[in-house]
C-alpha positions as CSV (number, residue, x, y, z in Angstrom):
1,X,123.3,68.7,114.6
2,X,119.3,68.7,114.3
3,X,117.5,71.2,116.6
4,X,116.2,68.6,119.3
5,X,119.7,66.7,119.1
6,X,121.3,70.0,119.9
7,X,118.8,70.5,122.9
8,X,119.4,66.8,124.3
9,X,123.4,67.6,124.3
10,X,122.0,70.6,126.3
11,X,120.2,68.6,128.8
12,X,121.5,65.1,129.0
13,X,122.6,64.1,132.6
14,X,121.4,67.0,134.2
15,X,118.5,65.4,136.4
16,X,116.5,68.1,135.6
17,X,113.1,67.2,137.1
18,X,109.8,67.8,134.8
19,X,106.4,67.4,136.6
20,X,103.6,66.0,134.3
21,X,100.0,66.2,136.3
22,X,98.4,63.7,133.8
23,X,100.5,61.0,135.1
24,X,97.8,58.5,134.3
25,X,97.6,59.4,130.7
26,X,99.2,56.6,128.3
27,X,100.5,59.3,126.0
28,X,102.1,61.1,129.4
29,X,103.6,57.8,130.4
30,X,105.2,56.6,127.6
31,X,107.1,60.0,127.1
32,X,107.9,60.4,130.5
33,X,109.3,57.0,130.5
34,X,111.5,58.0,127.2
35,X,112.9,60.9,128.6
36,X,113.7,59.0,132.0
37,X,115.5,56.4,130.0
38,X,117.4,58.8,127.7
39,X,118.9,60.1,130.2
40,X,117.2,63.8,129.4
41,X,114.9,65.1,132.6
42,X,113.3,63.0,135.7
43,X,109.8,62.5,135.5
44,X,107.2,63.4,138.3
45,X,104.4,61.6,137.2
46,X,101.3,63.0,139.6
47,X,97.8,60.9,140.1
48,X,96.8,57.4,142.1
49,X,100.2,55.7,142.2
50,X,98.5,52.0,141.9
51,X,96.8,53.3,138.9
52,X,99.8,54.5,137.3
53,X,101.6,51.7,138.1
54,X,98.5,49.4,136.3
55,X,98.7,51.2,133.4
56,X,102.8,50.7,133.3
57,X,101.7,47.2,133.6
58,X,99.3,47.4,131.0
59,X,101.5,49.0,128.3
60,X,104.6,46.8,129.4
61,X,106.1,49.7,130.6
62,X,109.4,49.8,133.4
63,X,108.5,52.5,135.6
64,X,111.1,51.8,138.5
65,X,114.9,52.4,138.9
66,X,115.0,54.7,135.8
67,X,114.1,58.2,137.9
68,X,110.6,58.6,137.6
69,X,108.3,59.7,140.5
70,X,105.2,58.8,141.6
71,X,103.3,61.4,143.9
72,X,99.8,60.9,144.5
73,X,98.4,64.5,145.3
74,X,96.0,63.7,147.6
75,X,97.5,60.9,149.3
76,X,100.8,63.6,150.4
77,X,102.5,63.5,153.7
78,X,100.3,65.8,155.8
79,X,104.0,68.0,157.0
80,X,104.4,68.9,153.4
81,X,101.1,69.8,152.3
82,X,100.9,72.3,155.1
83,X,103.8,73.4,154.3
84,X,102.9,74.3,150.3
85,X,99.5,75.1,151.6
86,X,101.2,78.0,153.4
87,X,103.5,79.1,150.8
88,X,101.2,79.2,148.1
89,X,98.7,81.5,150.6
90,X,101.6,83.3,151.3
91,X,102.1,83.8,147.2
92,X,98.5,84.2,146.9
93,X,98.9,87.5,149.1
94,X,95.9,86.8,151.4
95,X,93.8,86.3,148.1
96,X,92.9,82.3,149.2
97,X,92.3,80.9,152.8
98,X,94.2,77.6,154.2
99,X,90.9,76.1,153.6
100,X,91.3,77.3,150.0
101,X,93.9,76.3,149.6
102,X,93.9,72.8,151.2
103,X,90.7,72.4,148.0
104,X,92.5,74.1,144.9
105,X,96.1,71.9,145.7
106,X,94.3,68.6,145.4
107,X,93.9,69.4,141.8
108,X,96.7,67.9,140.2
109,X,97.7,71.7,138.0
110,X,97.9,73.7,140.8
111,X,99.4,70.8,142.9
112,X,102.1,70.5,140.1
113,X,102.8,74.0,139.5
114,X,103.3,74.4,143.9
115,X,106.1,71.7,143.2
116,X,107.8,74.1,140.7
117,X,107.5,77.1,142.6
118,X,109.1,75.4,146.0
119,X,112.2,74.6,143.7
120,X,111.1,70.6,144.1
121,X,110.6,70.2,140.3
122,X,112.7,73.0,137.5
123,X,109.4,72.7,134.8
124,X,105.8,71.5,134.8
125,X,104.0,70.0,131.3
126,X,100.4,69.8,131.5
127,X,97.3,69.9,128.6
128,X,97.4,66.0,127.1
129,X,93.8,65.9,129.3
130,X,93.6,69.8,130.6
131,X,92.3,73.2,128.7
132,X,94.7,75.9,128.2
133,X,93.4,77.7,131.1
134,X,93.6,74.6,133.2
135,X,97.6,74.9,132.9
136,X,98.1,78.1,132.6
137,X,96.0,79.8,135.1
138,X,97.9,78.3,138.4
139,X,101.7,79.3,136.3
140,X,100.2,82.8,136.3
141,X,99.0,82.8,140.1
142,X,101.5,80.9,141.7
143,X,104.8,80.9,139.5
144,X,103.9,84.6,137.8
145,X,106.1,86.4,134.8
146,X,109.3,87.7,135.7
147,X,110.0,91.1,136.3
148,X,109.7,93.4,133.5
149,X,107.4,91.2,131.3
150,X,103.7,91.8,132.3
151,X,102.1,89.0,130.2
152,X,103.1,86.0,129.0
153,X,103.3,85.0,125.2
154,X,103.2,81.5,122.9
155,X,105.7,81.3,120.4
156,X,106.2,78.6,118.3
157,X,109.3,77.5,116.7
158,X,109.2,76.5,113.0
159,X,111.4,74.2,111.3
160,X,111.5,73.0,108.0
161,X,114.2,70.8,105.3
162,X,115.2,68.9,108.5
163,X,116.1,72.1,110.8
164,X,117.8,73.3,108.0
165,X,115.4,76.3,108.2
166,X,114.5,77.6,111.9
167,X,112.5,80.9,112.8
168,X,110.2,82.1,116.1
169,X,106.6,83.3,115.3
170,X,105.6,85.0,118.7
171,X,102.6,85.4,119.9
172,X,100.7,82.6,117.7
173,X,98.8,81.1,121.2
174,X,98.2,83.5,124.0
175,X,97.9,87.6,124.1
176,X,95.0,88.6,121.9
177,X,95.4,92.1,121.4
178,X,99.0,93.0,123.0
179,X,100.0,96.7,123.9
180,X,102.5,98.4,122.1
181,X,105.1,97.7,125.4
182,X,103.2,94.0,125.7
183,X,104.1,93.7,122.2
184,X,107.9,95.1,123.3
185,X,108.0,92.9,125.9
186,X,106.8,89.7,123.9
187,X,110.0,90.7,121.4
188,X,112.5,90.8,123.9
189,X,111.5,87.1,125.7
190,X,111.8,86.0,122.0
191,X,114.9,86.5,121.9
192,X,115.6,84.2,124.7
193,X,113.3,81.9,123.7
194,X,115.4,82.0,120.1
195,X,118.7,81.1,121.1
196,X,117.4,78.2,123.3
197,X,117.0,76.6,119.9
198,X,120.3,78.1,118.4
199,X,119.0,81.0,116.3
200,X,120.7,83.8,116.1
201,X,117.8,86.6,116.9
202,X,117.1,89.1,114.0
203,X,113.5,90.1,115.3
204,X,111.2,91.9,112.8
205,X,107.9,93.6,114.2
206,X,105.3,92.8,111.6
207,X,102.4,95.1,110.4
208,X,101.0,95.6,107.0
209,X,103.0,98.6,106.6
210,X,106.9,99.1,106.0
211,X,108.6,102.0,107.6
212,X,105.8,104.2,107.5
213,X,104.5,103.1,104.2
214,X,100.8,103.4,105.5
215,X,99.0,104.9,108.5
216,X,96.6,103.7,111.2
217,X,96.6,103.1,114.7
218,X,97.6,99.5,114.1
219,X,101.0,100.6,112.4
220,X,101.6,103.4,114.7
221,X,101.2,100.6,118.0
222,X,103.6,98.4,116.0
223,X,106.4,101.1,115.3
224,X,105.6,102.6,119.0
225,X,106.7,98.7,120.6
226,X,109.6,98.8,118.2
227,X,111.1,101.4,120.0
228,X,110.4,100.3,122.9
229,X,112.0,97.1,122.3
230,X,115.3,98.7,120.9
231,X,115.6,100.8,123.9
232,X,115.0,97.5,126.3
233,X,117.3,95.8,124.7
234,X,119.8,98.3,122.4
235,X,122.2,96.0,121.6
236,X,119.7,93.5,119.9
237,X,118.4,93.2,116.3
238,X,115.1,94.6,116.5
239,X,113.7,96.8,113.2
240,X,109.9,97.5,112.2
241,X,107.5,98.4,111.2
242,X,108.4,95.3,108.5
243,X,105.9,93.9,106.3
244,X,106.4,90.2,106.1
245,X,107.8,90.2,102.2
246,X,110.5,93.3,103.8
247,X,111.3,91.1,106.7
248,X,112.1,88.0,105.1
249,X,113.1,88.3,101.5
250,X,116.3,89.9,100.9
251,X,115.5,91.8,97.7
252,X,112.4,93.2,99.3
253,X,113.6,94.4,102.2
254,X,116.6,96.2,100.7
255,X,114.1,98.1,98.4
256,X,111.5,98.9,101.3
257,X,113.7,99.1,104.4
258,X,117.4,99.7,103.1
259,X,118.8,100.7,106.0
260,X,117.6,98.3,108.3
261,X,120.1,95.4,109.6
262,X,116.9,93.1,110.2
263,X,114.7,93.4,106.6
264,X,115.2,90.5,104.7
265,X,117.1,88.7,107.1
266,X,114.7,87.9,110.0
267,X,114.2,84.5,111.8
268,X,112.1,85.8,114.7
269,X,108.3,87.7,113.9
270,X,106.6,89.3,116.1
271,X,103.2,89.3,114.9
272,X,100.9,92.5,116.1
273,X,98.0,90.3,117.6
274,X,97.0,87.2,118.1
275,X,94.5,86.8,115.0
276,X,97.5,87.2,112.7
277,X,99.9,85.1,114.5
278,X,97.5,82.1,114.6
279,X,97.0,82.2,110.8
280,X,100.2,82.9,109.8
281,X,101.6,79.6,111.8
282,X,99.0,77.6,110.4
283,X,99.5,78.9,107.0
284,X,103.3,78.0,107.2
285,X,102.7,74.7,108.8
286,X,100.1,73.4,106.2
287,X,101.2,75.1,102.9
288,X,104.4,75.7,103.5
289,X,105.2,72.2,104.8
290,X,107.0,73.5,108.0
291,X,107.0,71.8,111.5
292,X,105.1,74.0,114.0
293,X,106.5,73.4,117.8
294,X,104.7,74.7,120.7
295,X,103.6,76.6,122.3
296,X,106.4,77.3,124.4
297,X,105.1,79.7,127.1
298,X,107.7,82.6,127.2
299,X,108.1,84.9,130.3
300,X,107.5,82.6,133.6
301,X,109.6,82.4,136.0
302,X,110.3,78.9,136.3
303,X,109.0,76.7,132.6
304,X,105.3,75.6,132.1
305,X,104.5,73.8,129.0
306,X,101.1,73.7,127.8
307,X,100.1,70.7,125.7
308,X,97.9,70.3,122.8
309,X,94.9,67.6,123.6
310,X,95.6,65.7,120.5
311,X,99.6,65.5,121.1
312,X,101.0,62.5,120.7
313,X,103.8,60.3,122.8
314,X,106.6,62.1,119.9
315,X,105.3,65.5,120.6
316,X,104.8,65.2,124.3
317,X,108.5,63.9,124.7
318,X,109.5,67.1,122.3
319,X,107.5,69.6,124.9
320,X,109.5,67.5,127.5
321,X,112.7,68.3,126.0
322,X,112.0,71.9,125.6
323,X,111.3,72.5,129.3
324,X,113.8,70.8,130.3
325,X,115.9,73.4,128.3
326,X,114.5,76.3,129.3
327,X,115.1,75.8,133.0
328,X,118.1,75.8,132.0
329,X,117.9,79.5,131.1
């Protein structure tokens, strides 16, 4: 079974509700649309209902009877605006006023991410239209990481040979400079995040060094989150410091690392900043032919799913997909 066939068998029937903010965004329509009729999540689509329902029109598009929503942000019932205008002050610890408040849930992020948070959607997919920050920023105020994980992190999956080959790079999109227990923490909701997409974890911490092979404060912050990580989670596959070439080729790793259970055997890297994770998914991706899918935000609470601008429909309903999954967590 192919790795989003296995996480439609996951999801199918479940009426697992996905917001999308940019409901009036053709690419967001006609995804939200597939999924509704596939049977995999039920769409709330936010933004001017009549324009919506043009643009359906427009694109000969069936909008009604197949589970999607239309909620139009600032046309809500007054009842339930005041009431998620008091919970999210209430969340907000006294940071923003009702009057705040009453101005920040109009936009259509924060509106969407308040529907999450009051259990009236399970996952939120934003960025078609929005920055990074635009999506992120109310997941971080409002929905926040869960406890233990103090940041959240990107991974992507990559899949190559039609998902004959599957691995986690983690973080390729978010932390740049992670802490040795950010870094620990990152590892650990990789491991969730990996067998979501039926891998079976074996996570290598990467750094230019192998078991001590070189010194630096870079290598010592790696092998100082590897412990970490094996004492958050003892019973887990977690080995480093690994260069790459000892994580992943067998050979390698059982000339630099041969103890380790992980070296030459690893499907999930955790890369030691940001600046190396980018390049190394990019490098994969375009040289090395693989499929790069993401970024999944790891480490929320509830799922937010933060789109590339130049995603297409296929991509969009693939984010869609992957939400919809990890609510299911």
């Amino acid at each position: 079974m192919s790795l989003f066939e296995s996480l439609k068998s996951k999801i199918e029937s479940k009426k697992i509700k996905l917001v999308f903010p940019e409901g009036e965004e053709e690419r967001i329509l006609k995804a939200a649309v597939k999924l509704a009729e596939d049977n995999l999540a039920e769409p709330i689509l936010l933004g001017d209902v009549k324009k919506i329902q043009s643009l359906a029109a427009q694109l000969n598009l069936t909008i009604e009877g197949i589970g999607i929503q239309l909620l139009d942000p600032k046309a809500y019932s007054t009842t339930d605006f005041d009431e998620m205008k008091e919970a999210f002050v209430a969340r907000r610890n006294g940071k923003n006023t009702l009057e705040q408040a009453d101005e920040m849930l109009r936009d259509v992020n924060y509106f969407g991410t308040m529907l999450v948070y009051m259990g009236l959607a399970e996952g939120m997919v934003s960025g078609a239209v929005h920055a990074t920050g635009d999506t992120v920023r109310p997941a971080l105020q409002i929905i926040k990481t869960k406890p233990g994980v103090s940041r959240t992190s990107g991974a992507f999956i990559m899949t190559r040979n039609n998902d004959t080959e599957k691995y986690l790079f983690s973080d390729a999109a978010i932390s740049i400079n992670p802490t040795a227990q950010e870094l620990a923490e990152m590892a650990i909701a990789s491991i969730k995040t990996a067998r979501i997409f039926d891998i079976d974890p074996k996570v290598a911490m990467l750094s230019f060094s192998t078991k001590g092979s070189a010194k630096s404060p870079e290598v010592s912050k790696v092998a100082e989150a590897t412990a970490i990580a094996q004492k958050l989670a003892p019973d887990e596959a977690i080995d480093g410091e690994l260069q790459f070439d000892a994580a992943f080729v067998p050979s390698v790793g059982e000339q630099k690392a041969p103890d380790s259970k992980v070296a030459g055997h690893a499907n999930v890297f955790i890369f030691p900043e940001l600046q190396s994770g980018n390049i190394g998914y990019k490098i994969a991706q375009r040289l090395g032919g693989f499929e790069a899918i993401g970024p999944i935000l790891q480490g929320l609470n509830q799922p937010v799913s933060d789109l590339s601008r130049g995603a297409n429909v296929e991509e969009i309903y693939k984010v869609g997909i992957i939400t919809a999954a990890q609510s299911l967590e």
